[in-house]
C-alpha positions in Angstrom: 59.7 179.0 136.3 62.4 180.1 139.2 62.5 183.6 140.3 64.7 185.5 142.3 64.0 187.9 144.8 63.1 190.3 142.6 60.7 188.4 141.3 62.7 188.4 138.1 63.4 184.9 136.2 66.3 183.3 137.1 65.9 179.9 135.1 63.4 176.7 134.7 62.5 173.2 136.5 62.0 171.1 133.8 59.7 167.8 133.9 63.3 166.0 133.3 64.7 167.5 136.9 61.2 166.1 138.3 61.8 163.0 136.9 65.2 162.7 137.5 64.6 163.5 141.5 62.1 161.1 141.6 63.7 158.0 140.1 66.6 158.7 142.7 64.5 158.7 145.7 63.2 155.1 144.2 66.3 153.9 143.7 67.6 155.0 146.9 64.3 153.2 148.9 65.2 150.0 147.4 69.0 149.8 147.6 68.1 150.8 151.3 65.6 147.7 151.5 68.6 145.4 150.0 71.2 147.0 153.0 73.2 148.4 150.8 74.1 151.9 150.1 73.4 154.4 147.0 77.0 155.1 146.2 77.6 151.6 145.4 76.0 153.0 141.8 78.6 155.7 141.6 81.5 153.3 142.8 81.2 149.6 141.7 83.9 148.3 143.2 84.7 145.5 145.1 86.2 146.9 148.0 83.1 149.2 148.5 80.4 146.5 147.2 82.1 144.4 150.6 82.1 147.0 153.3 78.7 148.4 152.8 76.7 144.8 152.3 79.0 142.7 154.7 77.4 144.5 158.1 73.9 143.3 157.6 74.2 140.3 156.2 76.4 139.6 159.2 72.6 139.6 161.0 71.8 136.9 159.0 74.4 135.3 159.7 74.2 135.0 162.9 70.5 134.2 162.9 71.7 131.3 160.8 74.0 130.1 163.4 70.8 130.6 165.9 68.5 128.9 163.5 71.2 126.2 163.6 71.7 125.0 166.8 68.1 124.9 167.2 67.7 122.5 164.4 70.1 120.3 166.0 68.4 121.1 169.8 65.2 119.1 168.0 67.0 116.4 166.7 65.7 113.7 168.1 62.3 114.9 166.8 63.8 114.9 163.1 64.7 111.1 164.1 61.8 109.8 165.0 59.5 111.6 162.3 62.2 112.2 159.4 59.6 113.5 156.8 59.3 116.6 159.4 62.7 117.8 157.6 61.1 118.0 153.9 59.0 120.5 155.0 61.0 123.2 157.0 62.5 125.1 153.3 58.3 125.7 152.7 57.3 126.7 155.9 60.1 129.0 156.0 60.0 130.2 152.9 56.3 131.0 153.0 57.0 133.1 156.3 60.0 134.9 155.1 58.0 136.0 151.8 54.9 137.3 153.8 57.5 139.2 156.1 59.0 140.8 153.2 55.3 141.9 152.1 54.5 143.1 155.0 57.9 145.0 155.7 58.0 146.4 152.3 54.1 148.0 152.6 54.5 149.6 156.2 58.2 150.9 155.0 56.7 152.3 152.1 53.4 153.5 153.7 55.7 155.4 156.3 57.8 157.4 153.8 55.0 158.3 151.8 53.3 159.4 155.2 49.9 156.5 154.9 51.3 154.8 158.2 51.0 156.7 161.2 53.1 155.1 163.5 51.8 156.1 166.1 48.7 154.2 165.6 51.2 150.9 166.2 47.8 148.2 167.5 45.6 148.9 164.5 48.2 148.9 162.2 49.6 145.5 163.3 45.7 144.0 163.9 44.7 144.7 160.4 48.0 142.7 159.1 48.0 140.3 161.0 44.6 139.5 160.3 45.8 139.4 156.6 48.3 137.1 157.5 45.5 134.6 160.0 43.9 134.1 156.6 46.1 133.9 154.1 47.8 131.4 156.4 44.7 129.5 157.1 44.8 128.7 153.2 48.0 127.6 152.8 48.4 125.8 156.1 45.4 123.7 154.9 47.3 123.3 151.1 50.3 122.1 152.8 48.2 120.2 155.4 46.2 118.7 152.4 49.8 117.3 150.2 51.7 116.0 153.6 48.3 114.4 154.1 48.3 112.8 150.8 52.3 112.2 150.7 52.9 110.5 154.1 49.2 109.2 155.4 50.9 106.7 157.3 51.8 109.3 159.6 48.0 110.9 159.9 48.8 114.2 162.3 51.8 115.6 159.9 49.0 117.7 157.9 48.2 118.6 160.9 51.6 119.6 162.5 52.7 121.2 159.0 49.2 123.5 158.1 49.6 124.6 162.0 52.9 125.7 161.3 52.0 127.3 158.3 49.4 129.3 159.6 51.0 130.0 162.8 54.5 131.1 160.5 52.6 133.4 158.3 50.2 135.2 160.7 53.9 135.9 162.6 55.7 136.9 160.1 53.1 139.8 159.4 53.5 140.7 162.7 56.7 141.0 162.7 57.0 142.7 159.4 54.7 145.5 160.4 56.3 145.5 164.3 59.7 146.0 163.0 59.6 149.2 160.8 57.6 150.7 162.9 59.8 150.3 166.5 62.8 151.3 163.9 60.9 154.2 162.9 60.1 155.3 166.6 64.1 154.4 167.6 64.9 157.0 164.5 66.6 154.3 162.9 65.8 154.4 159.0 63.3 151.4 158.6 64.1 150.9 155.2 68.2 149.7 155.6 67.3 148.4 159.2 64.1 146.2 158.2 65.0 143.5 155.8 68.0 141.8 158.2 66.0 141.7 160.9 63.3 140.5 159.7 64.3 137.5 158.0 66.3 136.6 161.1 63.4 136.5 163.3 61.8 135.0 161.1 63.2 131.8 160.8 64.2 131.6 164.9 60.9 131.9 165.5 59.4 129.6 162.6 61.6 126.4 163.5 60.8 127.6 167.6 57.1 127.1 166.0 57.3 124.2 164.0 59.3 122.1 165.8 57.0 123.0 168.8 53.8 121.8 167.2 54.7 118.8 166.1 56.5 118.2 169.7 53.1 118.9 171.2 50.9 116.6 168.3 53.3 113.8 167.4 
């Protein structure tokens, strides 16, 4: 019930209107989480679907250009151990996917008001412990099938599980680093995260794989 000053009854707030609020501020959080913009609902068009995605995937872009030239910067490397190159869409992969966990819980933990982000250190420690271990198990999966694949080359389970681990405990990092400093920059975390993210990610997992394997082959 809704009452007016009076205290007389004006009207009701049904468990509909509830509802109805609720599955907006949803849908709003994950449009946001795409980079792109709630009116694109109301206004499907193509003119609007280009100039409200276009801006952050020009991020990605860019990283891609980045991620690019240091590919070719390691070259010679991909020469001299080709079977280096197979593995790169995995390790990748497996680092972007535990940055979009990661992102996705702290973004969600700081609109429901769970992350304090003030509290940055412990925040980041306990994730990033989460990501040491879960990439300890897949670095040694990985580790354990180039192992298997290319034995004549003995240290590539060891280059590729490094990298694994090393690209996933990262990536958890910097999926709980990068809402939070977007938070404390009053920049919505939940548009501003996802670009980001994946663009550091893979600078920094080729800068890491490539690095390892430098250093061990």
């Amino acid at each position: 019930p809704v009452v007016d000053a009076e205290n007389v009854l004006s009207g009701i707030i049904t468990v509909d209107d509830v509802i109805d609020v609720i599955r907006a501020e949803a849908t709003e959080d994950i449009l946001k989480q795409a980079g792109v913009h709630e009116e694109l609902l109301d206004d499907y068009s193509v003119r609007r679907n280009v100039t409200s995605r276009l801006p952050w995937l020009l991020a990605t872009w860019g990283g891609g250009i980045i991620v690019m030239n240091l590919i070719s910067s390691y070259q010679d490397s991909l020469q001299k151990v080709l079977p280096l190159a197979a593995f790169i869409p995995i390790v990748l992969g497996m680092a972007g996917n535990m940055g979009s966990q990661s992102a996705t819980i702290i973004v969600r933990g700081i609109a429901l008001g769970k992350v304090d982000v003030n509290r940055i250190f412990s925040t980041i420690a306990k994730e990033a412990l989460t990501g040491l271990i879960m990439g300890c198990f897949y670095g040694f999966l990985l580790g354990t099938v180039a192992f298997a694949k290319y034995s004549e080359i003995p240290k590539l389970g060891l280059v590729v599980g490094l990298a694994m681990c090393s690209g996933i405990t990262i990536a958890s990092i910097v999926g709980t680093l990068i809402p939070m400093i977007m938070q404390k920059l009053k920049v919505d975390p939940a548009i501003a995260t996802g670009p980001f993210v994946a663009t550091i990610l893979d600078m920094t997992g080729i800068f890491v794989y490539f690095h390892i394997s430098m250093l061990l082959l």
